[in-house]
Structure formats: C-alpha cells, structure tokens
C-alpha positions as CSV (number, residue, x, y, z in Angstrom):
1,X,0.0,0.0,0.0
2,X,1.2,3.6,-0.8
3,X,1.6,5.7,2.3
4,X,-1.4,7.8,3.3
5,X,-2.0,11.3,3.6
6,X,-3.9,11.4,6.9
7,X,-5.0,9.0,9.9
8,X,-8.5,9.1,8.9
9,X,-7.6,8.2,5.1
10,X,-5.5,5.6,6.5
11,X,-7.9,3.5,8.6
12,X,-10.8,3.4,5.8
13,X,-8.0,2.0,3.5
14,X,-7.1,-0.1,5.5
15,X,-10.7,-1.4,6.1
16,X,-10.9,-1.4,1.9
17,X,-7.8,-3.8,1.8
18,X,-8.5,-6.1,4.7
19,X,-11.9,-6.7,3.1
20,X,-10.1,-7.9,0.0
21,X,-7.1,-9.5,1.0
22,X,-7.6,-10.4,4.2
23,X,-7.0,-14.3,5.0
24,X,-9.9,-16.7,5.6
25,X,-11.4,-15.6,9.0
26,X,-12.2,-18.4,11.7
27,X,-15.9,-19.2,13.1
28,X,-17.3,-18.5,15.9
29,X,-17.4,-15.1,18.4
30,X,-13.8,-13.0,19.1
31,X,-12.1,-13.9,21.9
32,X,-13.8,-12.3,25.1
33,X,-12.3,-9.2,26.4
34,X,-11.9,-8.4,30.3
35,X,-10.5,-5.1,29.6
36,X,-12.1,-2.3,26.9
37,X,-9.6,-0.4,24.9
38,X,-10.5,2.5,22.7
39,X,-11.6,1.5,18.9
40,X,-7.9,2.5,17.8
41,X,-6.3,-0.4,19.5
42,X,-8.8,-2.7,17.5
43,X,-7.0,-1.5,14.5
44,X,-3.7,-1.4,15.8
45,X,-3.2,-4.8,16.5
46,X,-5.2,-5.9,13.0
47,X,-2.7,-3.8,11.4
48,X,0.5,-5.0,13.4
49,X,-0.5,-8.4,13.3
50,X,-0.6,-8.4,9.3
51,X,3.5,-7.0,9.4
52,X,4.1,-10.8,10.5
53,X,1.5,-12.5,9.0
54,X,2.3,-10.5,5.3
55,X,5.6,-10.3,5.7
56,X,7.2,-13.9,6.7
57,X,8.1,-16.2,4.5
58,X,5.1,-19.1,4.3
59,X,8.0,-21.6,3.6
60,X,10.6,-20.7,6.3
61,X,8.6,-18.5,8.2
62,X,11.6,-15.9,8.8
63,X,10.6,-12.5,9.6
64,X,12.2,-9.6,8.3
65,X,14.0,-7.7,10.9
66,X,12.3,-4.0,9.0
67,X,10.1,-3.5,6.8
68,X,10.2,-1.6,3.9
69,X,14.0,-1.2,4.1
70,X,15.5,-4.8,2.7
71,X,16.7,-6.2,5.8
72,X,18.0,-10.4,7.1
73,X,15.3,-12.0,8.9
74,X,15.4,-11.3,13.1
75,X,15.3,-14.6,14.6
76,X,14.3,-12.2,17.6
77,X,11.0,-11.2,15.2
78,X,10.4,-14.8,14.3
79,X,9.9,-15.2,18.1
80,X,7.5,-12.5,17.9
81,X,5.6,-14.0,15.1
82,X,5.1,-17.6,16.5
83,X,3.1,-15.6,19.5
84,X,1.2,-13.1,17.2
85,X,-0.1,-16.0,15.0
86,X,-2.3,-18.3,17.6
87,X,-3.4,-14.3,19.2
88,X,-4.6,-13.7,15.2
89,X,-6.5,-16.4,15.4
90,X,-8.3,-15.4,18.6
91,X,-8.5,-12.5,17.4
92,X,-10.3,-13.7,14.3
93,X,-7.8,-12.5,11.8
94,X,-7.2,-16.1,10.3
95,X,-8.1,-19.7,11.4
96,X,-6.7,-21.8,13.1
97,X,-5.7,-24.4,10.3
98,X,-4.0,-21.6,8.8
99,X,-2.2,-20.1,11.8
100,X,-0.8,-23.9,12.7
101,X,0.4,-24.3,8.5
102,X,2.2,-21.1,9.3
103,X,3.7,-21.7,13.0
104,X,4.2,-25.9,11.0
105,X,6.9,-24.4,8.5
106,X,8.5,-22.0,10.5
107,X,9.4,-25.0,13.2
108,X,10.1,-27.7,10.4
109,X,12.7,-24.7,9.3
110,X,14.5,-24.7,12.8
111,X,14.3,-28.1,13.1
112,X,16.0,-29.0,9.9
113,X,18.4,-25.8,9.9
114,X,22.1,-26.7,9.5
115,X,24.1,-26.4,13.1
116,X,27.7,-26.4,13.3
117,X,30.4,-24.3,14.4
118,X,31.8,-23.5,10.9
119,X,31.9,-20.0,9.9
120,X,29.6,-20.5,6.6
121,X,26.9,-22.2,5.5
122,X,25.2,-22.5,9.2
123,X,21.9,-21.4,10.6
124,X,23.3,-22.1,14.3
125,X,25.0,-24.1,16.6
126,X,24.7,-26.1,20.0
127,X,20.9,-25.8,19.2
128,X,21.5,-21.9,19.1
129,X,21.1,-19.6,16.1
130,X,22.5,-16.3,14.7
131,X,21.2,-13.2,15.2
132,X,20.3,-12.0,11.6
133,X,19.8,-14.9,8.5
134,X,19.6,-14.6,5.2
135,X,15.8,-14.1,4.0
136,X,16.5,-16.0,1.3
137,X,18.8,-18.5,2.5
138,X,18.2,-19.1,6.1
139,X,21.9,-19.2,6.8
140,X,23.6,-16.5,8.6
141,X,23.6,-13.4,7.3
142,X,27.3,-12.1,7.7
143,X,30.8,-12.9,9.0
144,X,29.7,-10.4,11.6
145,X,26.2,-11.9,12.9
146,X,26.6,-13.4,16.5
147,X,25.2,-16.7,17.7
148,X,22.7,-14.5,20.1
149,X,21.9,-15.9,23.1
150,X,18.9,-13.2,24.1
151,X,17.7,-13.7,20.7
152,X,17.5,-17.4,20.5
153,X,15.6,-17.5,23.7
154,X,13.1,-14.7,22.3
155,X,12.6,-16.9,19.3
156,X,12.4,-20.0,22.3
157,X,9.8,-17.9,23.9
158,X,7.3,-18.1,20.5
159,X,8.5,-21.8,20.3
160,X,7.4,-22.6,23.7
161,X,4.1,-20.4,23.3
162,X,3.1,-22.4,20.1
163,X,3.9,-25.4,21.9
164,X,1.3,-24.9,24.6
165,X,-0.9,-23.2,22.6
166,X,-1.6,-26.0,19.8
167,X,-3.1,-28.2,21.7
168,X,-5.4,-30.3,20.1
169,X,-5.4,-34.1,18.3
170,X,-4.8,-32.9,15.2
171,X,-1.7,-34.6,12.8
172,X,-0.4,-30.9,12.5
173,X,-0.8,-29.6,15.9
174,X,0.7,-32.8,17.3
175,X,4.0,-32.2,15.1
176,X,3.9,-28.6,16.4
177,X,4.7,-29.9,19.7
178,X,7.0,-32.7,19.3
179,X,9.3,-30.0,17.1
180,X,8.9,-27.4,20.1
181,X,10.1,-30.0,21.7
182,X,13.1,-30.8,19.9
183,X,14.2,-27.6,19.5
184,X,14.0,-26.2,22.6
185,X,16.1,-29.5,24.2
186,X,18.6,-29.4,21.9
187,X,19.5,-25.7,23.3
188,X,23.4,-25.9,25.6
189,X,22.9,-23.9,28.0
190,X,26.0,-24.7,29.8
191,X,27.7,-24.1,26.5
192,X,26.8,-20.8,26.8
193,X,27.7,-20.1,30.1
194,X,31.6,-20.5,29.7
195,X,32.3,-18.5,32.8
196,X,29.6,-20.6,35.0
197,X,26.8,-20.4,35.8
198,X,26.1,-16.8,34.1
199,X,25.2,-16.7,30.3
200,X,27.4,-14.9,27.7
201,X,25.7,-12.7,25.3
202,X,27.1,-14.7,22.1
203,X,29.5,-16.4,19.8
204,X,31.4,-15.9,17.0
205,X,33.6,-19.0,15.5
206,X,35.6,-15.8,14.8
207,X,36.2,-15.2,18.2
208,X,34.4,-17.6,20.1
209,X,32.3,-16.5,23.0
210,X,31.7,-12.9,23.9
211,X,33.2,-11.3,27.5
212,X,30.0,-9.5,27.7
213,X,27.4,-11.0,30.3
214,X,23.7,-11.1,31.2
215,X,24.2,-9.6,34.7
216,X,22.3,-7.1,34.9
217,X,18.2,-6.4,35.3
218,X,17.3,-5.6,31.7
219,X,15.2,-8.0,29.1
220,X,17.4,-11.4,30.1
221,X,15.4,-12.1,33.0
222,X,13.6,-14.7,30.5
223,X,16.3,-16.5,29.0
224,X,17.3,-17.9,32.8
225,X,14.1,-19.0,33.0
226,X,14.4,-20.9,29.8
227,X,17.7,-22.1,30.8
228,X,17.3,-23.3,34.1
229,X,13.6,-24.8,32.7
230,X,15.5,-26.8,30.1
231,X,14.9,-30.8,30.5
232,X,18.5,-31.4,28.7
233,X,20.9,-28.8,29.9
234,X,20.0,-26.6,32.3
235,X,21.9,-23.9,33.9
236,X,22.8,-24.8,37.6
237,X,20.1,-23.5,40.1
238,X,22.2,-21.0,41.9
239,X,22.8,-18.9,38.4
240,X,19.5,-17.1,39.1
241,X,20.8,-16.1,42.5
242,X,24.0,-14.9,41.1
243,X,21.9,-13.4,38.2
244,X,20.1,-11.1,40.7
245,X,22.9,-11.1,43.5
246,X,23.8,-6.7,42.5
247,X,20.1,-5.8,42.5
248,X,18.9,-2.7,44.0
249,X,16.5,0.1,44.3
250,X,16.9,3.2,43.4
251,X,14.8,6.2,43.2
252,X,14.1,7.9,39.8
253,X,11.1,10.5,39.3
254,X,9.8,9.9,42.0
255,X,9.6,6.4,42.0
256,X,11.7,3.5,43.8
257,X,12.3,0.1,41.7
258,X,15.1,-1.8,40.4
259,X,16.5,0.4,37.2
260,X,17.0,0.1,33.7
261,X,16.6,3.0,31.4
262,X,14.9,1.7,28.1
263,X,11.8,0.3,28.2
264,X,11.9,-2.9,26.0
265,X,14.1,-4.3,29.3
266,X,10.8,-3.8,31.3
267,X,8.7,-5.1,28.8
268,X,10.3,-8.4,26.6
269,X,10.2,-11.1,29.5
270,X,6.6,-9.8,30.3
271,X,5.0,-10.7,27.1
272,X,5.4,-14.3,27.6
273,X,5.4,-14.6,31.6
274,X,3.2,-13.3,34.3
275,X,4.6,-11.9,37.1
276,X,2.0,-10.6,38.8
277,X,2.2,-11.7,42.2
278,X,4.7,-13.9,41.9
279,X,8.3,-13.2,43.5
280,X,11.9,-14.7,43.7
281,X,13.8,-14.1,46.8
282,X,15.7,-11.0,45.6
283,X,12.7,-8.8,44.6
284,X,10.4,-10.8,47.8
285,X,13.2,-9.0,50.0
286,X,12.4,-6.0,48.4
287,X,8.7,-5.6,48.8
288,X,7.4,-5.5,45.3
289,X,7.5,-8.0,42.3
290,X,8.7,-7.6,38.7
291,X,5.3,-6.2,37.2
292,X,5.2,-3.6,39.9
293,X,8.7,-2.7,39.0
294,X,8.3,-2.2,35.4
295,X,5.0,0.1,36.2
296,X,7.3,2.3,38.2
297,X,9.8,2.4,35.6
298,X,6.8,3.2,33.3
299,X,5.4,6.1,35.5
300,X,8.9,7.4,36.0
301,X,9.6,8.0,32.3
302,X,6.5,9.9,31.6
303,X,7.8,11.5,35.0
304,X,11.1,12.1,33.1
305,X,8.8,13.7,30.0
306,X,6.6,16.1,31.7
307,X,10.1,17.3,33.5
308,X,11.6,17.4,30.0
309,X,15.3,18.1,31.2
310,X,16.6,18.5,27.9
311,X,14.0,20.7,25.9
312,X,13.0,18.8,23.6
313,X,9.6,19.4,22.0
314,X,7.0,18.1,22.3
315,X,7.6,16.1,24.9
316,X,5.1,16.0,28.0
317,X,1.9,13.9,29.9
318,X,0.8,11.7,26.9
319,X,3.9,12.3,24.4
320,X,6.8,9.9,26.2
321,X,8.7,7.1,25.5
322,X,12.4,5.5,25.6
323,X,13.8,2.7,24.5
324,X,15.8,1.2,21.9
325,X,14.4,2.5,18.4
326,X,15.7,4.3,15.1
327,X,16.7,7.6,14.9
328,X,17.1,10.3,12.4
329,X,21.1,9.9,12.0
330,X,22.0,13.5,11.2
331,X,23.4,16.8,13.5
332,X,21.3,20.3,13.4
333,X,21.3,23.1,15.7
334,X,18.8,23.2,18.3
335,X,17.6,26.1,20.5
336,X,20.9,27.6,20.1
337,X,23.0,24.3,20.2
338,X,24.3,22.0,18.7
339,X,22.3,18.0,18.2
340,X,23.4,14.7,17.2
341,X,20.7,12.8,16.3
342,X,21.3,9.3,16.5
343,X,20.7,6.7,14.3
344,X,19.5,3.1,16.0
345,X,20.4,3.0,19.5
346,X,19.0,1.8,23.3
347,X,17.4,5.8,24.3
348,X,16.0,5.5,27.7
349,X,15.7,7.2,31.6
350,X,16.7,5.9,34.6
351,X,18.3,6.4,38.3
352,X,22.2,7.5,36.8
353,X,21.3,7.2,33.0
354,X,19.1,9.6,30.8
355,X,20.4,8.8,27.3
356,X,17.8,11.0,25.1
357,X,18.4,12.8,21.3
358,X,14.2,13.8,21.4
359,X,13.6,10.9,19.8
360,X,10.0,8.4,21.0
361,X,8.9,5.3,20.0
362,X,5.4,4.2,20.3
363,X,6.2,0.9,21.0
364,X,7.7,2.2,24.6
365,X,4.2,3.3,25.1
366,X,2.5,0.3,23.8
367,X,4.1,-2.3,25.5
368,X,3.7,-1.1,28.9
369,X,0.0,-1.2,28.3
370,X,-0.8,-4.2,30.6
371,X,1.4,-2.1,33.6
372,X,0.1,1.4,33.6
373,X,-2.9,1.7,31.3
374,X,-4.2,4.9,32.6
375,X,-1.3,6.6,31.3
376,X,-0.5,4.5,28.0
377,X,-4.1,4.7,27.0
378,X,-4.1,8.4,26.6
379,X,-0.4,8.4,25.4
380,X,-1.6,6.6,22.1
381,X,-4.1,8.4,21.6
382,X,-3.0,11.6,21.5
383,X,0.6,10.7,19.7
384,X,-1.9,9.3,16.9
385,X,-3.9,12.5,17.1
386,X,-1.0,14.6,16.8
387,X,1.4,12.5,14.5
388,X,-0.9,9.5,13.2
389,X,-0.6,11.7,9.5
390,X,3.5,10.5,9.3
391,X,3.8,8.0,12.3
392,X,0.7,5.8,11.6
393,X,0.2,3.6,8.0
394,X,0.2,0.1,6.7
395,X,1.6,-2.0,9.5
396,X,0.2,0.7,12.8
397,X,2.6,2.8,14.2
398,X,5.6,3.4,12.7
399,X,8.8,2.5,14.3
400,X,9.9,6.0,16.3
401,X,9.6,10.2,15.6
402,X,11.6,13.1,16.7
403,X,9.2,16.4,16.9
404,X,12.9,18.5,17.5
405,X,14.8,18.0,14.1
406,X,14.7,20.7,12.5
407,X,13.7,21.6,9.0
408,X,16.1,21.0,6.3
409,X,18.1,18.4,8.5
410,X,20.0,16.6,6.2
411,X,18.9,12.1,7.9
412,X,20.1,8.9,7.0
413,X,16.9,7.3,7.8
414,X,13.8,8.2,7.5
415,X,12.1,11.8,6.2
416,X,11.4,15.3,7.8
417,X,8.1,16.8,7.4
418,X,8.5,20.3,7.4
419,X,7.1,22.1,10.6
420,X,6.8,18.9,12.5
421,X,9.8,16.9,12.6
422,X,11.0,13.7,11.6
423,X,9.6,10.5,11.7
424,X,10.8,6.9,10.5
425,X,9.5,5.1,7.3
426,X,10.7,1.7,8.9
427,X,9.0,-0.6,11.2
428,X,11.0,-3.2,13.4
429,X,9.8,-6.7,14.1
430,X,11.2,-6.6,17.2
431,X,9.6,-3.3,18.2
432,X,6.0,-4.6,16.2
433,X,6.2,-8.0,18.2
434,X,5.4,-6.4,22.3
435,X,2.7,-3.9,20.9
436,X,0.3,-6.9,20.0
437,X,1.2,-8.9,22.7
438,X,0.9,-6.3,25.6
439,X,-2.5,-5.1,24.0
440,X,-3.7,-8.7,24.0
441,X,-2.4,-9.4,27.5
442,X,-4.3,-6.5,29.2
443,X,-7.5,-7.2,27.3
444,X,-7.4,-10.8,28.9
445,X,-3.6,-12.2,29.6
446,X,-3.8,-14.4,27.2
447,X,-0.7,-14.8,26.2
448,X,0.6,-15.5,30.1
449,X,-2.4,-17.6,30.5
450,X,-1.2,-19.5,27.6
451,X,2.6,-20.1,28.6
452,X,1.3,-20.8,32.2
453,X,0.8,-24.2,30.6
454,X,4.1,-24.6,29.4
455,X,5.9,-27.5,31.7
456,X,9.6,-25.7,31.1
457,X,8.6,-22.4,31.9
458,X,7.0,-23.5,35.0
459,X,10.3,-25.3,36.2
460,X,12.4,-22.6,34.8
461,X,10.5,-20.4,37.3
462,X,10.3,-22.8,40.2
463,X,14.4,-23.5,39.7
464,X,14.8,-19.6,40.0
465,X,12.7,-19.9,43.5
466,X,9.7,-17.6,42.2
467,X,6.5,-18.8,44.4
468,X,3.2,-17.3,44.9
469,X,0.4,-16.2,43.2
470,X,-0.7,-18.5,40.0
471,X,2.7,-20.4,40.2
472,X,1.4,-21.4,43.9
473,X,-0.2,-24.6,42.7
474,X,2.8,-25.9,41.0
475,X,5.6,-25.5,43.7
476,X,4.6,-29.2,45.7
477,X,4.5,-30.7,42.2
478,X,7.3,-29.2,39.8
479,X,6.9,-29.8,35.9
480,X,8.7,-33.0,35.5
C-alpha cells in the first residue's frame, strides 16, 4: 500500500484492503475481552499483526528484521511472530488451520536448519542460532552476525508459546509440539555459560564467545528462566541467585524500583510470563514484584517527559517514551546548540542514565500497556492525534519520531516533514512483536495464561525460586 496522507484516510484504507485481502477468517465469536480499549487499539493490532503474517516467508517463516527497508530476517521477530499467530487467530484474523500451517513451516525450518560451528553455510549451533539470516537462505547473514543468546531465547519464547498453545489431536498440531520439543532441548545452556553459571551474550567462531554477560536487570530475565527450565541442559540453580545477586533500588522521578533505562528491558520477558504476584527471593526482600517494578519504571519515564530536562519538543503527559528504536542519524542546531541525532540505539531514563536525542517510540508506550494503562491509554491516543498523519500507516505505528529536528536536516533514515519533525518510514519486528502482545495481555492475559501451561517455563520459574500467586499450585509438584 502507498503511504497515506492522513490518519482518517488511513484507517478506511485499511478497512478497503483487509476486506479484500484479508485471509480466511475463523468461526465462531472473538475472543472475550476483560479489559475495553478505545476502537484504535482494534485496529492497531489488526494492522501489526498483518506486518508478520504478510511479511514472513510461508516456507521458512523468517521474519524480516524491518520493513520496507530490505533487511535479514530477526530470529528475535520470528519469536515474535510464533506468539502473534495463535493471538490472530483469537483475534479472528485467520483460522486456526491456517495459523498452525504457518507456525508448522517455521518449526520444520529450525528443526532441519544446518548447526555447526563452521563459519559459513550454518543457521546455528549447540541448538542456538544467529542473530540475523539470510531471508532467502536461512543461513547466517554475515561474517559479523553473533550466535545470540537473548535472541534465540526470544525466538524460544514463540516456540514454547506455540507449543502450549496447539493443543489439540490434530496430525499438525501434534508435530507442532513434538518440534517445540526438539528444538528447545537441543539448546546448551551450559555451552553458553563459559564462565559458569552466568550466560554470555554470544559467539562468533571468529572469536568464540563474547566477554560481555547477562548480569544485569534488563530483558534477560527470561532467558534464565528458559535455561534453568531446560529438561537437557540446564543452567545450575544458583545462576538465578548470582543473576540477581547486585540488584537494588533506586529512586528515579519519584519512583523507587530496580532500574534500567529503556523500556523494552521492562517489557520483553513480560510478554510471555506473568509476574504478577509472583516473587523470587531478591525482589520478595524488596517488597514488590517484577510487574510492579516495570510500572514504576513506566510512571517514571513519563515523570522524566513532563520534567523534559533536555528541551526537547514536544515532549510531555501523553507524548513519552524511551527505549531502543531508530533515529534520524544526522546533526542540526537546536535552540541555540548543537544535536546529534542518533541513528538506531538503546534511548532511555533511569536512576544515573538519561540517554535522550528527542527521539519516541510508540512501542515504549504500547508495551507497557498491561502495567500502567491509565497513562498509556491516553499516550496513544494523542501521539496518533497529533502524528498519526507521518507516524501511523500500513503496518500501525511506525517504528519512532523526533518532533525537535529541525527543518532542512540533512537524515540517514527516515524523512522530515516540514514544521513537525522527523519520523521513521521503517517498522521493526522486534519493536512490532510487544505492541500486539501487551494489547492482547491486558484485554485478557492471554498470552501469560497460555505459557502458564508450558511445563519448562514453569520449572524454569520454580528452579529460579519464584512462588506465589498462580505459580502457587505448582511448587509441591514441579513440571517433570
């Protein structure tokens, strides 16, 4: 579709095109909603929901990692995709045959992918995969793609999802399972902790594995769950103490929680696990659990926008939002000083760390819906109202936007629209991928209800010492 001219132009087209080329819809009522959003979010998540449904490969399933912008496939997005498909089809956007074909190739992909520690001609290794592949290939994309160990347990994450989700007798959904399976057991996880018992962030046969560790609170708190949950190589139990041994609070804006200054850190392990209510010993000792902590780090960067320390415009109660996104790329003169805009980078605000160029991405917003929807609610709205004409097409919001770059700023990505700033003509998988879980989970939690089911998470969580609340039931009889 050609880009449209205005938000209200945009949603009737977009109602034109799904009548015409919208997949085969599934019978029966949508699923029930516990939560009511404004009509907006209805469309939002049709419209983010089609970026991975239109845009994966229906042989491979690989996702690109942006869209329009040629890009590898995300393995990370792939991840993202296994959990939007089974929420499409309770959402009514296809069936449930379809969305099972669809989740059926991607796994028979993984499955059959080439492993091996050679520098060429490999998808992964030790049950690992790289970072970026080849869309067209499957193998990775570059001499310089690492064997990511936060984004293989993303894509994990969707594995694990459509493994509890599809499950029914059918031939198909039966397969879906028993490759979940494989995959996810095949994954070292003691490989990948060569300085035991914490994980290193990846590996190149170039250089072997990477000095940098997951230590510290950010978006890895799911990947020790998957590790320690694993039925073939587990991490030892005590890495989740020594994973969460530095913790502490700190007060930012006004609020006191364990920080982290982009938001997606707050926000990826949530999509797939429920925390409310449940607690491990580190956050149990300090008085609050990890859903409460990322809705103060959510209150404390709107906090950081209505304070607006660095001037930037447009900035305030319902415009907010750091984390990692695009950016414009370019320098310009500001209010009298000099800007560098930067190009893709982790922006965020917390306790010792406000890393900010004026550029917001909705999907900060977005995917703290489930934690602090009185304030995310009106923050959509209003950055739709306001920007919707340049930040909001095809796929829903676009990835990010910088109302302070000035006209005639010469950018490296994206466009300026004169006398309102710039805004990106990309959207990111990865960034795509939290806004239609988050919307789904606070209309219902169902993707946490979903993964409740899932035997490994459940141990994962019980190794790491989490008790109360739904996990309650499970702690006399762990997931065999």
């Amino acid at each position: 579709m050609k880009k449209l001219k205005t938000a209200a132009a945009a949603v009737a087209a977009f109602a034109t095109f799904c009548a015409c080329a919208a997949p085969k819809r599934a019978p029966g009522p949508p699923a029930a909603a516990t939560a009511s959003l404004p009509a907006l979010f209805d469309d939002v998540q049709a419209r983010t929901f089609r970026y991975f449904w239109e845009l994966s490969d229906p042989k491979t399933g690989l996702v690109p990692d942006r869209h329009p912008s040629r890009s590898p496939s995300s393995i990370a997005a792939v991840g993202f995709a296994l959990t939007a498909y089974p929420i499409g089809v309770e959402r009514r956007y296809v069936t449930r045959a379809d969305a099972a074909a669809r989740v059926l190739a991607t796994l028979r992909f993984f499955d059959a992918a080439p492993q091996g520690p050679e520098r060429e001609g490999r998808t992964g290794y030790n049950g690992f995969f790289y970072h970026f592949l080849d869309m067209r290939t499957g193998l990775r994309s570059g001499s310089g793609v690492e064997l990511s160990t936060i984004d293989t347990t993303l894509l994990l994450a969707g594995v694990l999802f459509c493994q509890s989700y599809f499950d029914g007798p059918a031939v198909e959904e039966r397969t879906i399972r028993d490759l979940a399976e494989r995959i996810y057991s095949r994954v070292d996880w003691s490989w990948a902790a060569p300085r035991p018992p914490i994980v290193s962030m990846g590996w190149r046969p170039e250089v072997g594995h990477y000095a940098a560790e997951w230590r510290i609170y950010d978006e890895s708190m799911i990947l020790y769950v998957l590790a320690l949950g694993s039925p073939t190589h587990p991490l030892p139990e005590q890495a989740w103490r020594e994973y969460t041994a530095n913790r502490r609070l700190d007060e930012y804006r006004g609020q006191t929680h364990v920080n982290f200054a982009p938001l997606f850190g707050h926000q990826y392990s949530h999509v797939w696990i429920d925390f409310r209510g449940i607690v491990d010993d580190s956050m149990a000792a300090k008085g609050l659990d990890y859903f409460e902590n990322s809705r103060r780090a959510t209150l404390a960067q709107r906090a950081y926008a209505i304070a607006n320390p660095g001037g930037w415009k447009g900035y305030g109660p319902n415009v907010w939002g750091l984390t990692a996104c695009d950016g414009p790329d370019g320098r310009a003169d500001v209010n009298g000083r000099p800007v560098e805009f930067w190009g893709y980078s982790a922006r965020g605000a917390a306790f010792g760390e406000e890393r900010d160029d004026g550029t917001l991405a909705p999907t900060a917003a977005l995917g703290s819906l489930p934690f602090a929807p009185e304030i995310v609610v009106p923050a959509v709205l209003e950055m739709h109202r306001l920007y919707g004409a340049h930040l909001y097409s095809t796929y829903g919001f676009l990835d990010a936007f910088n109302p302070s770059v000035p006209d005639g700023t010469a950018v490296k990505a994206g466009r300026v629209v004169p006398g309102t700033g710039w805004f990106d003509t990309d959207y990111l998988g990865i960034d795509q991928g939290p806004i239609l879980a988050m919307i789904e989970n606070h209309r219902n939690g169902f993707a946490w209800r979903v993964m409740q089911r899932n035997p490994h998470v459940r141990r994962g969580l019980l190794r790491a010492g989490f008790r109360g609340g739904w996990l309650q039931a499970f702690r006399e009889r762990p997931a065999a």
